[in-house]
FITIMI-536682 format. One record per residue (C-alpha): residue in three letters; x, y, z. Coordinates in steps of 0.1 Angstrom, whole numbers, plus 2048, in hexadecimal, padded with zeros to 3 digits. Layout:
# residues N
ALAXYZ...
# end
This chain:
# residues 430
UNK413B32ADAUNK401B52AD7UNK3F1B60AF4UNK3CFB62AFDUNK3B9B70B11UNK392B6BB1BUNK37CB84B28UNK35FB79B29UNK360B80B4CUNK370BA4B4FUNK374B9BB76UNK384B7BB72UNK398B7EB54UNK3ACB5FB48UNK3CEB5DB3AUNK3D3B3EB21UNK3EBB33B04UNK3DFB24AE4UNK3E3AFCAE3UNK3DBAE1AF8UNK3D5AE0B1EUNK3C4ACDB33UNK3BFADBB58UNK3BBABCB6FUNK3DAAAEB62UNK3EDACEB57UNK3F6AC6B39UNK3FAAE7B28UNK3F9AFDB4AUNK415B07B60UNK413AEAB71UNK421AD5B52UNK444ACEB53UNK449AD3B30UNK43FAF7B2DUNK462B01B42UNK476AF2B21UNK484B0AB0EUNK4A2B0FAF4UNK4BEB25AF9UNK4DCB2FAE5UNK4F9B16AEEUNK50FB2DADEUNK523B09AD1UNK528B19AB5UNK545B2FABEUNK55DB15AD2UNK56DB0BAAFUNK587AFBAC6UNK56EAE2AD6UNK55DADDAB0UNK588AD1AA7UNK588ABEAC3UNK569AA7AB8UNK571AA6A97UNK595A97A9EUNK588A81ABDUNK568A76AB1UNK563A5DA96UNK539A68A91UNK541A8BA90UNK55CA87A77UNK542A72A62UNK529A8AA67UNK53EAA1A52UNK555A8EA3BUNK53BA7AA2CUNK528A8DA1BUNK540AA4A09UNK552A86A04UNK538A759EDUNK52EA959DEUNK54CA9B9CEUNK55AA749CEUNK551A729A6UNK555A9999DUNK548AA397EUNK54AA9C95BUNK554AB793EUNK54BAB691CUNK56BAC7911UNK58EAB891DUNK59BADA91FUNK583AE193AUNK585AC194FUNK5A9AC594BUNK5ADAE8959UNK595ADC979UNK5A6ABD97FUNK5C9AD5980UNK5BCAE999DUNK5ACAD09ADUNK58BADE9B1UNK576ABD9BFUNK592ABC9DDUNK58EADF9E2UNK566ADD9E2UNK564ABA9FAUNK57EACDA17UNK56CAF2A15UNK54AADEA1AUNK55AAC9A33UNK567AE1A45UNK545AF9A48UNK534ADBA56UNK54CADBA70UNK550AFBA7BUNK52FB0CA63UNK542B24A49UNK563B1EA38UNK56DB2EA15UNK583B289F9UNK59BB429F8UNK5A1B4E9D2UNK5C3B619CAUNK5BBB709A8UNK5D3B8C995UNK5B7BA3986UNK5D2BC0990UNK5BCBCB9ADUNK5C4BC89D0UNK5B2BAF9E8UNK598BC69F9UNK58DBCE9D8UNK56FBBC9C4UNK57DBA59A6UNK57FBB4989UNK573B9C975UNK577BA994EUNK59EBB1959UNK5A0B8695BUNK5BCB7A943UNK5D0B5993FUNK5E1B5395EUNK5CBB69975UNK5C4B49990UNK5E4B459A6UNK5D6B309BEUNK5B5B239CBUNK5B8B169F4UNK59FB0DA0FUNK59CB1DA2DUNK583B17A4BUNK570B34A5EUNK58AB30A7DUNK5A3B43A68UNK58DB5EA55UNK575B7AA6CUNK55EB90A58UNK569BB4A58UNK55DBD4A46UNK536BDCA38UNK51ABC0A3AUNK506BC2A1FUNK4E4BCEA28UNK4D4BD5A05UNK4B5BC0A08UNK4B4BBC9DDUNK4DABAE9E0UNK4E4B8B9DDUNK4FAB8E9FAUNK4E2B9CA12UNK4EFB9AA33UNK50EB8DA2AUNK52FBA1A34UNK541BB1A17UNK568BABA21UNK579B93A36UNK59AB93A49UNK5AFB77A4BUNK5B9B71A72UNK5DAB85A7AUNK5DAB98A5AUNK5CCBBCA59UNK5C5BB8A2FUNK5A2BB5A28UNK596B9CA0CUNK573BA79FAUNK55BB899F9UNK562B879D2UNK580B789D9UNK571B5D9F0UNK55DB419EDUNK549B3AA09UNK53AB19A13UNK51DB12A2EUNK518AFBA4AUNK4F3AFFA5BUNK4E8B22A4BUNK4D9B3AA63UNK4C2B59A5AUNK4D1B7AA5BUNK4C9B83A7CUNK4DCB60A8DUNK4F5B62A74UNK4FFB87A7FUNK4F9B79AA4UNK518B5CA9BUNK52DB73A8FUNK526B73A69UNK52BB4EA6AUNK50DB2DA62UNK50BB10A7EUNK51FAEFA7EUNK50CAD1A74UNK517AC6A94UNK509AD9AABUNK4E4AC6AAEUNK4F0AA7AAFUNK50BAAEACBUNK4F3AA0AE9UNK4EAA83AD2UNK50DA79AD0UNK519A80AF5UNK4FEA69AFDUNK50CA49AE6UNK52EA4AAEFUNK51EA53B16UNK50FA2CB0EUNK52BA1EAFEUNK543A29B1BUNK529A1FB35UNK5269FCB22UNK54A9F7B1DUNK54C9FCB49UNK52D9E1B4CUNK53E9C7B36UNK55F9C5B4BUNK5469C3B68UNK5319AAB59UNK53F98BB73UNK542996B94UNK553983BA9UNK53F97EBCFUNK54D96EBF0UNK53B96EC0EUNK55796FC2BUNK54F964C50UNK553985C69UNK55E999C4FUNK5529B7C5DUNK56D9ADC7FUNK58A9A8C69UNK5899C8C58UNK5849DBC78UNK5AE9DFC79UNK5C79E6C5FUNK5D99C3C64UNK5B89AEC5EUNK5AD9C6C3EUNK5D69C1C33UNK5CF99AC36UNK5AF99EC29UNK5BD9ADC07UNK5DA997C01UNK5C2978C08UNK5AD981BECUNK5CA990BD6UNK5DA96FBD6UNK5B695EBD0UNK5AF96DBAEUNK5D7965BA6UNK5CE942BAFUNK5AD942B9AUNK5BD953B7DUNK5DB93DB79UNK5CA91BB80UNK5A8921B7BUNK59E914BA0UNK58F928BBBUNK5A2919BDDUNK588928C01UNK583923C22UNK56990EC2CUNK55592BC38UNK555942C1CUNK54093CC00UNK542945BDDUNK529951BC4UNK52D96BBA1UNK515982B99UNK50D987B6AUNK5019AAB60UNK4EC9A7B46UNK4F99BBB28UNK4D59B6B11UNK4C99D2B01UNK4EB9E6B03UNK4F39DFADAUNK4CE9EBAD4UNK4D3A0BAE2UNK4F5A16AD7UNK4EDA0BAB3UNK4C9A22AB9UNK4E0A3DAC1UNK4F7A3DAA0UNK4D6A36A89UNK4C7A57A9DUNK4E9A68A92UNK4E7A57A6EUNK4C7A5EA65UNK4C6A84A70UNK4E5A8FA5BUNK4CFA79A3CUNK4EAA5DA3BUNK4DFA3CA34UNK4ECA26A50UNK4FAA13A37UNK513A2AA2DUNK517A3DA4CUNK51CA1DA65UNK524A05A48UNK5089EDA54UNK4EC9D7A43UNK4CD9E4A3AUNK4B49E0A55UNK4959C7A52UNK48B9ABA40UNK4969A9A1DUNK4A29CAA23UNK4C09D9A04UNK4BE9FEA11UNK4B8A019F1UNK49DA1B9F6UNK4B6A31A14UNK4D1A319F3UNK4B9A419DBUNK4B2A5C9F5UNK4D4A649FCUNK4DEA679DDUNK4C4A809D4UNK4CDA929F7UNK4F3A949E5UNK4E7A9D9C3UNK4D0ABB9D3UNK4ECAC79E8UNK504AC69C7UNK4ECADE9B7UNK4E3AF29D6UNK506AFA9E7UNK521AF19C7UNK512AF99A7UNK50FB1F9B0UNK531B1E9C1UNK544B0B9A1UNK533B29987UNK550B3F99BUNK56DB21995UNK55DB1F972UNK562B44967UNK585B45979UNK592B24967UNK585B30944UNK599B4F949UNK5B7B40956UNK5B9B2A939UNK5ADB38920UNK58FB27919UNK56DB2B911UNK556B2D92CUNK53EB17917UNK555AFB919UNK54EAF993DUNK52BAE7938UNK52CACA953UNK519AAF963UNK51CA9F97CUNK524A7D982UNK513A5D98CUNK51BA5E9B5UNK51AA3B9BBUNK521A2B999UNK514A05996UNK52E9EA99DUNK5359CF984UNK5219B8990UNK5039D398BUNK5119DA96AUNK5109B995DUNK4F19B1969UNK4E19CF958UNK4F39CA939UNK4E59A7938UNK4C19B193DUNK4C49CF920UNK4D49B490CUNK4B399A912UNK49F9B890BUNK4AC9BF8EAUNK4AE99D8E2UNK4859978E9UNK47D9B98D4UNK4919B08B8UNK48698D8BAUNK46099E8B8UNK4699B689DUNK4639D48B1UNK4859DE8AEUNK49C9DA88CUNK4BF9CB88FUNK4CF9E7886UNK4C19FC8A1UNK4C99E48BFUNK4E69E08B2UNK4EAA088BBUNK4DAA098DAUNK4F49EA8E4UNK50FA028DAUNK500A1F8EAUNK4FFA0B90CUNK5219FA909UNK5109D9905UNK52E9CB8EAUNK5289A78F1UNK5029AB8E0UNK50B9B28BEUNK51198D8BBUNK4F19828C2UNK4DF99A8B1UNK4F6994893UNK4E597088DUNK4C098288DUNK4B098686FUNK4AF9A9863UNK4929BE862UNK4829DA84CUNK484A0085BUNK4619FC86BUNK46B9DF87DUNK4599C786C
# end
């Protein structure tokens, strides 16, 4: 909030900040206990070794970062050319793509690591008309915990790497790599100033949503304690308070009811003295299911995946299919495929055409269908084009012939039969 000050009073001259306030209940004022929040740097970011430690002991936080790599690459993409889906099947480029993305949501920058014989040395850019058959020994992935930036950061504001550091070292080596030679990946991307402030390096995904998950398995531990103290036992002992004023009467005391939940245990009777009574005390556990489960929809929904798919539960309210949280995610994956691999796999591109000897044109692709329909989905679509064509044939919209090629065209076999006992039509349908 900007600052601002009234004067229409040059004696008594007020102080204020824009936005709302309210003076007899201080809202707004310092009086509010709101306006002493504040964020500061948590500097999370750097303990890579407490980042591991989720990922291998946390089940959410590993979700939070397989997942979605995982269905971005879990049908790859298709080539027009065998050649070409060939030579990126050999290399294995959709494994390579899911780990590096994997791994710079978890620790927010890791690279693939490119060794390429363009008869230059590593600290040098690639020379990329020197590219022959053969040139790509090896492609590997390697996360941020093993590469620091070294050398010149790039400070040309017209460059595409502005801001970005123009070699890299990899940890206990002294030979620097130039950025050509590296393909880097993103977690949470920074602007230059926070990026230089971390060390060269983006955020981990993981970082906002570190309190949200202390906080559910906080719950889950707490309710995991509650449940095995759900039935209390409670006896009500006559002079307690005088037997347990020595060690001999607390001794007896201990072994009395020692042997008394051996008793109840074994035979399933409670055996007292006349004076003590007996009574069991429920906790009620209501309300506990709600909140964990609020939790792991809070951590679903703000890394955009559908509960569904991130908890493996049913779709929420009546009638519900999450039907709706599936088309969403889907175009979440498909804009991420375009944004963060399609610029990335025009470098794999270039160096598979010229380590095959193949032309770069052959490397048109698509990408596939994500979640491709099951069977079931398949036949019941099949059977509605088939009805379809049936009705417009049937009407004369449609000719035979033509049907017949849109069955084809649609891998509906099974149709040709039916239409094959319609009566044919002229070329305008009639």
């Amino acid at each position: 909030m900007a600052e601002v000050t009234i004067t229409e009073d040059p004696v008594h001259s007020v102080s204020l900040l824009d936005g709302i306030s309210n003076l007899s209940t201080g809202l707004g004022t310092s009086k509010d206990k709101a306006m002493s929040n504040q964020w500061t740097h948590s500097g999370r970011n750097t303990d890579h070794v407490g980042l591991s430690v989720r990922y291998r002991e946390d089940w959410i936080s590993q979700k939070v970062c397989k997942i979605i790599p995982q269905d971005m690459t879990r049908e790859w993409r298709s080539f027009k050319d065998e050649e070409a889906q060939e030579a990126d099947e050999s290399f294995d480029v959709d494994l390579l793509f899911k780990l590096a993305y994997q791994w710079a949501r978890l620790y927010g920058t890791s690279f693939i690591v490119l060794d390429i014989d363009d008869k230059r040395t590593p600290e040098k850019p690639v020379n990329w008309s020197n590219l022959k058959e053969g040139c790509l020994k090896s492609m590997h992935v390697v996360d941020r915990t093993r590469i620091v930036a070294t050398g010149d950061i790039d400070y040309e504001p017209m460059s595409i790497t502005y801001g970005m550091p123009s070699t890299y070292q990899f940890v206990g080596m002294t030979t620097p790599i130039h950025k050509d030679r590296l393909i880097r990946f993103e977690g949470t991307e920074l602007p230059i100033y926070e990026r230089m402030r971390n060390l060269w390096y983006s955020d981990s995904v993981l970082i906002p949503l570190m309190d949200l998950i202390d906080n559910f398995h906080t719950t889950a531990h707490a309710a995991s304690q509650m449940v095995q103290e759900a039935n209390i036992d409670v006896i009500k002992v006559e002079g307690l308070s005088n037997i347990l004023q020595n060690s001999k009467g607390t001794a007896a005391m201990i072994q009395r009811f020692s042997e008394w939940k051996t008793i109840k245990s074994v035979f399933g009777v409670s055996i007292l003295d006349g004076t003590e009574e007996y009574d069991q005390k429920n906790m009620q556990l209501s309300g506990v299911k709600d909140l964990l489960w609020e939790y792991l929809r809070m951590v679903s929904a703000s890394v955009g995946i559908p509960a569904t798919r991130f908890l493996c539960a049913s779709p929420d309210g009546l009638n519900a299919t999450g039907q709706s949280d599936q088309v969403n995610y889907v175009d979440l994956l498909i804009g991420l495929q375009n944004e963060v691999f399609k610029p990335r796999l025009r470098v794999v591109d270039k160096l598979l055409s010229a380590h095959y000897g193949i032309d770069l044109e052959k490397f048109k692709y698509e990408f596939n269908c994500i979640f491709p329909e099951s069977s079931g989905e398949k036949a019941k679509r099949l059977d509605v084009l088939a009805d379809s064509l049936t009705k417009l044939t049937l009407a004369g919209v449609l000719s035979t012939e033509s049907a017949l090629e849109e069955a084809k065209s649609a891998g509906l076999v099974h149709i040709s039969a039916t239409l094959g006992t319609l009566p044919k039509t002229t070329g305008d349908g009639k």
